[in-house]
KERO-113775 format. One record per residue (C-alpha): residue in one letter; x, z, y. Coordinates in steps of 0.5 Angstrom, whole numbers, plus 500, padded with zeros to 3 digits. Example, Ala and Ser with C-alpha at 12.3 -4.5 7.8 and 13.67 -1.06 7.14 Angstrom:
residues 2
[A; [525; 516; 491]]
[S; [527; 514; 498]]
This chain:
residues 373
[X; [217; 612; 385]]
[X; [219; 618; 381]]
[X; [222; 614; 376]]
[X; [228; 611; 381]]
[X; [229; 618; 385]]
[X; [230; 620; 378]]
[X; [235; 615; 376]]
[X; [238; 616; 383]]
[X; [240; 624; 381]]
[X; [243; 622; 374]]
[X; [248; 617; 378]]
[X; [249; 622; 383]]
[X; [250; 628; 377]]
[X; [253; 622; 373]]
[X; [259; 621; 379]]
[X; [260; 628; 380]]
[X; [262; 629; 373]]
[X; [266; 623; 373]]
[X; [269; 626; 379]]
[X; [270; 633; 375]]
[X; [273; 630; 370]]
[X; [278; 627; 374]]
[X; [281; 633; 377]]
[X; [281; 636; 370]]
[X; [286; 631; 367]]
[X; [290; 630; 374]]
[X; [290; 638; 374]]
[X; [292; 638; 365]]
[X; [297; 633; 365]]
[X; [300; 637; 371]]
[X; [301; 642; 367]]
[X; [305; 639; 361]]
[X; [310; 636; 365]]
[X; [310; 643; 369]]
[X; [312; 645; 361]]
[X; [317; 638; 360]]
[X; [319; 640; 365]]
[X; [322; 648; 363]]
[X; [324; 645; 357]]
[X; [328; 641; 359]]
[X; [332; 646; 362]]
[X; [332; 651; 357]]
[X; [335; 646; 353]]
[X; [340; 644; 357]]
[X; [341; 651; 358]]
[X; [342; 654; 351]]
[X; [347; 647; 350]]
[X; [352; 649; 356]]
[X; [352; 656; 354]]
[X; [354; 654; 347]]
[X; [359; 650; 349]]
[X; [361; 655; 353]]
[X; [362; 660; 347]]
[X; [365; 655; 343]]
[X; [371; 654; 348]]
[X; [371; 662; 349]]
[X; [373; 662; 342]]
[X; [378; 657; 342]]
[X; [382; 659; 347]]
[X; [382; 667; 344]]
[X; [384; 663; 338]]
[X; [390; 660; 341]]
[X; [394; 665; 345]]
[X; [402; 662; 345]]
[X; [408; 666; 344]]
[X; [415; 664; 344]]
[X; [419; 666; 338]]
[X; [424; 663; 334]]
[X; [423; 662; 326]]
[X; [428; 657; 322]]
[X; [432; 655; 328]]
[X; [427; 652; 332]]
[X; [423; 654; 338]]
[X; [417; 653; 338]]
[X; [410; 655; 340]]
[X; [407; 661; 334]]
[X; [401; 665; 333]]
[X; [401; 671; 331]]
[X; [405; 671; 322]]
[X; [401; 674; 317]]
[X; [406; 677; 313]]
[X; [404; 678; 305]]
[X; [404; 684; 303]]
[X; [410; 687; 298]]
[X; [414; 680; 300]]
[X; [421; 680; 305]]
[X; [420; 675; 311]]
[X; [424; 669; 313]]
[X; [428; 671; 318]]
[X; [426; 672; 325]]
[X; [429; 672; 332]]
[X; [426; 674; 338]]
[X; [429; 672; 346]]
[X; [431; 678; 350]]
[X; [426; 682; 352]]
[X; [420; 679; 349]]
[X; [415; 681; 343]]
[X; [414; 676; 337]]
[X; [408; 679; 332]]
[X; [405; 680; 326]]
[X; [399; 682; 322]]
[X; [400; 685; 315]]
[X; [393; 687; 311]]
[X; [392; 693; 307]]
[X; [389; 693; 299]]
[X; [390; 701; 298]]
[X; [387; 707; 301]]
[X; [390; 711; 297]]
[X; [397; 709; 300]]
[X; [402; 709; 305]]
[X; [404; 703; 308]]
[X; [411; 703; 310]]
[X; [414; 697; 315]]
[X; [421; 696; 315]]
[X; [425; 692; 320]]
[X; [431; 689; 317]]
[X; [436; 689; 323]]
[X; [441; 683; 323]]
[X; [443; 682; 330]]
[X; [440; 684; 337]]
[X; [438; 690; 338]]
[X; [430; 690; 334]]
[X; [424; 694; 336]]
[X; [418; 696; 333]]
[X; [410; 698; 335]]
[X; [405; 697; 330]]
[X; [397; 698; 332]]
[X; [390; 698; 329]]
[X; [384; 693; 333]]
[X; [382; 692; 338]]
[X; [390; 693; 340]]
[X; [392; 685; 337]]
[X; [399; 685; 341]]
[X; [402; 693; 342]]
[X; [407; 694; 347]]
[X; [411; 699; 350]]
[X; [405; 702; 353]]
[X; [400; 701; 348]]
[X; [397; 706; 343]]
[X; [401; 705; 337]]
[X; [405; 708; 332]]
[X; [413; 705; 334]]
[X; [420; 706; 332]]
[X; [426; 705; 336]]
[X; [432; 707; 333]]
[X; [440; 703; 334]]
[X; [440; 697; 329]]
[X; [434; 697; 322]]
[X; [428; 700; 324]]
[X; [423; 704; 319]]
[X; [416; 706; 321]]
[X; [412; 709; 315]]
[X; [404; 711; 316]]
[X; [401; 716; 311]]
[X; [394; 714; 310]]
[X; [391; 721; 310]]
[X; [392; 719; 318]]
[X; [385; 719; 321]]
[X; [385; 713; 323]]
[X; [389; 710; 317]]
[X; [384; 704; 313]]
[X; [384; 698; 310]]
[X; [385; 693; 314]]
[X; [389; 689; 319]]
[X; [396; 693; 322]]
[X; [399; 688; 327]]
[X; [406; 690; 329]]
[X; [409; 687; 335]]
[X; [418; 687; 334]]
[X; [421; 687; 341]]
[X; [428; 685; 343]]
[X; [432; 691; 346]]
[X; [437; 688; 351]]
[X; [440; 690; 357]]
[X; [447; 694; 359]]
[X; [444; 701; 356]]
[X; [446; 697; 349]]
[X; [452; 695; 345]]
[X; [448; 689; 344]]
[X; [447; 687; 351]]
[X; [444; 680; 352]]
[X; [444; 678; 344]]
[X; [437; 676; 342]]
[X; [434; 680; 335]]
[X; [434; 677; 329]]
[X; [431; 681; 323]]
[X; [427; 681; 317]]
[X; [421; 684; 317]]
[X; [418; 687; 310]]
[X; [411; 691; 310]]
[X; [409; 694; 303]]
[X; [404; 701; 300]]
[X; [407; 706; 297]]
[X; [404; 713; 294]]
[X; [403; 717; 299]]
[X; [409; 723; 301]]
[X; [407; 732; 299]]
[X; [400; 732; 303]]
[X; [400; 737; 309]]
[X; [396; 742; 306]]
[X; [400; 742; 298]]
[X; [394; 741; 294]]
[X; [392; 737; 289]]
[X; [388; 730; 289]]
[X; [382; 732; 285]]
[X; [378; 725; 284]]
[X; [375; 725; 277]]
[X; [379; 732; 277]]
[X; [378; 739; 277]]
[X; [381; 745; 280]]
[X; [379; 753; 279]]
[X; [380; 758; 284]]
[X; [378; 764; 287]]
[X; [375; 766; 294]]
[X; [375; 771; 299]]
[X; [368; 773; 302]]
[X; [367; 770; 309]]
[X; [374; 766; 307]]
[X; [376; 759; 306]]
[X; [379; 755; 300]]
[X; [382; 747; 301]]
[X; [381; 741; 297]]
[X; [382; 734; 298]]
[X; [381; 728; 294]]
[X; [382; 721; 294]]
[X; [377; 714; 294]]
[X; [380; 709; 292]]
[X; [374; 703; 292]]
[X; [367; 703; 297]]
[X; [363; 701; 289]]
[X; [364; 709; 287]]
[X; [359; 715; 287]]
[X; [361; 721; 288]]
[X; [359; 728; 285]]
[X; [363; 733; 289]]
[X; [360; 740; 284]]
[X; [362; 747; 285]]
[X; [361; 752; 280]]
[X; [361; 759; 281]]
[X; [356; 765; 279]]
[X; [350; 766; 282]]
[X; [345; 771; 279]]
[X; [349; 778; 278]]
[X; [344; 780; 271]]
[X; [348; 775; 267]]
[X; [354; 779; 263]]
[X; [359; 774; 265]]
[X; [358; 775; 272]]
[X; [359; 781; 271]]
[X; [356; 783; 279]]
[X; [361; 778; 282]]
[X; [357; 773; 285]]
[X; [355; 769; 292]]
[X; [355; 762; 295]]
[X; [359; 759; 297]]
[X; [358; 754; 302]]
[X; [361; 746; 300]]
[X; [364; 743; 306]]
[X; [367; 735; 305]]
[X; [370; 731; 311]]
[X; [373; 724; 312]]
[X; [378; 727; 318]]
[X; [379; 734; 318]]
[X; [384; 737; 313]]
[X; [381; 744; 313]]
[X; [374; 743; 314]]
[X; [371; 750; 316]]
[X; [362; 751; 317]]
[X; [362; 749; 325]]
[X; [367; 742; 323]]
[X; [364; 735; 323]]
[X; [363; 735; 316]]
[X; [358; 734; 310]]
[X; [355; 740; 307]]
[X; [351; 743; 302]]
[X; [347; 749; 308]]
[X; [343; 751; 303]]
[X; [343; 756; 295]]
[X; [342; 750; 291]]
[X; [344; 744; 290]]
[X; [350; 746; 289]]
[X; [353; 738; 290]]
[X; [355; 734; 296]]
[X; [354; 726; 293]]
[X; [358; 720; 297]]
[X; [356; 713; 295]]
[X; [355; 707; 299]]
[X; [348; 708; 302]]
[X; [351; 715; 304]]
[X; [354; 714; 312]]
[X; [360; 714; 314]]
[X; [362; 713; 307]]
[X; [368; 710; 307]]
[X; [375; 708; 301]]
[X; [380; 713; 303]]
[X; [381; 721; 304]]
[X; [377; 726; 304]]
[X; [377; 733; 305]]
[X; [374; 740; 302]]
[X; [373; 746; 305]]
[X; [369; 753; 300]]
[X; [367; 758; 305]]
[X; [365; 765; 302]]
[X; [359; 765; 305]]
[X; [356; 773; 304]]
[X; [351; 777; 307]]
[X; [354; 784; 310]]
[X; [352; 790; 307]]
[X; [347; 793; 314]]
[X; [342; 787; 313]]
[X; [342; 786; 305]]
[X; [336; 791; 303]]
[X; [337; 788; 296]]
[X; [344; 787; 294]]
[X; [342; 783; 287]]
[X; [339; 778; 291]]
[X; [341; 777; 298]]
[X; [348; 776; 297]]
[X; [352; 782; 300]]
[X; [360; 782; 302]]
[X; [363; 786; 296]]
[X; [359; 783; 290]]
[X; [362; 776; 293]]
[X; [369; 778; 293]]
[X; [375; 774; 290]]
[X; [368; 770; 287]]
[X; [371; 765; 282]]
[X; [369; 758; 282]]
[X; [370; 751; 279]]
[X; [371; 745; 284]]
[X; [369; 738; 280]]
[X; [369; 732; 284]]
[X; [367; 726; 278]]
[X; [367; 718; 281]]
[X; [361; 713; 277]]
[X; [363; 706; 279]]
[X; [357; 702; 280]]
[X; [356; 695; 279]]
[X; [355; 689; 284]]
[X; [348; 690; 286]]
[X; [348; 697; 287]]
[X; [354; 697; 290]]
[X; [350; 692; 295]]
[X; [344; 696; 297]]
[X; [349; 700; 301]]
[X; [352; 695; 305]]
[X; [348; 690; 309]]
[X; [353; 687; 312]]
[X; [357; 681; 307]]
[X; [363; 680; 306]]
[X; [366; 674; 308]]
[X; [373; 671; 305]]
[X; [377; 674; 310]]
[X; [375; 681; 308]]
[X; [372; 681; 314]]
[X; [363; 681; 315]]
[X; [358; 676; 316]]
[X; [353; 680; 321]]
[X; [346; 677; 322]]
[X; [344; 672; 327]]
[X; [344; 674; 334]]
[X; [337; 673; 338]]
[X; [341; 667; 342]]
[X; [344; 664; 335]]
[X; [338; 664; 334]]
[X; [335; 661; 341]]
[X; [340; 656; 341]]
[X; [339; 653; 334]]
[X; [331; 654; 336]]
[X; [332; 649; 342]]
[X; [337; 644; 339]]
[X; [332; 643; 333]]
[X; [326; 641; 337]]
């Protein structure tokens, strides 16, 4: 009798396991359909929102416009000129823009673009990203005189860089011109020449020196020119700065350094790099640095001194009349670097148009994910 309740309570135990076990599976396989389910969705997702960029860009890329070139009309993307070569010649419709785009090599120089009038009446505007297409309203620097146009860009302009110009011609017609409704035809020659008399008539110091005095609590200025991103530079002042020694003769002081890449007459207040402390006596710009960048860049030397009424000790704090007319040696001294020094200092690499190759976005890289499983 004990044995068959006995047996009676496995079967029992052995159904409702069985029972259990069922529910678990339906419950399980739930679930993974759930996730195939979500995945597929994702995946269909990441591939409409692929193509949807895939076409963004080709339709930004393929921006019409109606010009004239060789005698025929045809539909013409914006013409990269080379830069230091004459153009073949153009002809714009009235009161329509063609457009160009020149790159520039040299930081160091100037870029001029002249516009050789033939017919027409012949405008021109030129303007930096993200101004592709400048037009009468836009930013730009222009020139719109009767007949050949020339418009020179001084690269100690800040906003001046190498780089892409693009330069928008427009066909000036109407009753207010000679000209009427004839169309323009020109030719168009960009091309980088040595800058014109700086501003402020200095020098260029790059692997120079210049000597010089200064006045205490006044400014001197300097300027030099780097014209690669592989370079270290060592900007050096050298001035007396303990009164013992014989050859200071009691002028001493220390004075501040100042460098800038936008300020022509850099001054302690200004954004700029600086020394704002009694030693060392340099400034060093190299491609780790940031913001460091080929171009321009400004010096400022402020006699820095300490006026008599809070100077207890004259031969150590710096006093007013100790640092008058102090003497000093300005030095700026450019090191190339080779390739993987060079490097360390830019994460981003250059791609073969000039341009950068960023890393991949979290959506690039969600994408490429998906598309692989």
């Amino acid at each position: 009798m004990q044995v068959c309740m006995f047996i009676a309570l496995c079967l029992r135990y052995s159904e409702r396991s069985q029972l259990a076990l069922d529910v678990s599976y339906k419950d399980l396989r739930r679930k993974v359909m759930r996730l195939l389910q979500n995945y597929t969705v994702l995946r269909q997702t990441a591939i409409n929102v692929y193509k949807l960029y895939t076409l963004l860009v080709v339709t930004l890329a393929i921006v019409p416009m109606a010009t004239t070139h060789g005698g025929h009309d045809h539909v013409e993307e914006t013409i990269s000129l080379t830069l230091g070569r004459m153009s073949e010649t153009y002809t714009t419709h009235c009161n329509q823009f063609t457009y160009f785009k020149v790159q520039t090599l040299y930081p160091c120089q100037d870029l001029v673009v002249e516009v050789i009038h033939e017919d027409g009446e012949p405008n021109v505007y030129i303007s930096k990203s993200p101004v592709y297409k400048p037009t009468l309203r836009s930013l730009t620097w222009s020139s719109y005189k009767w007949g050949s146009e020339k418009i020179r860009i001084s690269s100690w302009e800040p906003d001046f860089e190498v780089g892409d110009f693009y330069i928008g011609v427009n066909a000036f017609c109407g009753d207010q011109v000679h000209t009427k409704q004839t169309p323009a035809t020109y030719k168009v020659h960009a091309y980088q020449t040595d800058p014109e008399a700086h501003p402020i008539g200095v020098a260029d110091l790059y692997n120079s020196h210049a000597e010089g005095t200064i006045p205490a609590e006044g400014y001197q200025f300097h300027r030099f020119c780097v014209p690669d991103q592989c370079v270290k530079v060592n900007v050096t002042i050298s001035h007396c700065m303990d009164p013992k020694l014989t050859e200071c003769a009691g002028t001493y002081g220390y004075p501040e350094l100042l460098v800038s890449k936008s300020i022509q007459q850099p001054k302690v207040n200004d954004l700029a790099w600086k020394l704002a402390d009694v030693v060392p006596r340099w400034i060093i710009l190299q491609p780790d640095v940031e913001e460091f960048v080929p171009g321009h860049y400004y010096v400022g030397i402020y006699g820095w001194c300490t006026p008599a009424e809070s100077c207890p000790d004259p031969d150590t704090c710096g006093i007013c009349s100790a640092a008058e007319d102090l003497p000093y040696t300005i030095t700026v001294t450019a090191t190339v670097l080779d390739d993987d020094q060079c490097m360390r200092g830019n994460t981003e690499k250059p791609d073969s148009n000039g341009g950068t190759i960023q890393s991949q976005t979290f959506l690039g890289i969600l994408i490429t994910i998906v598309l692989a499983i």
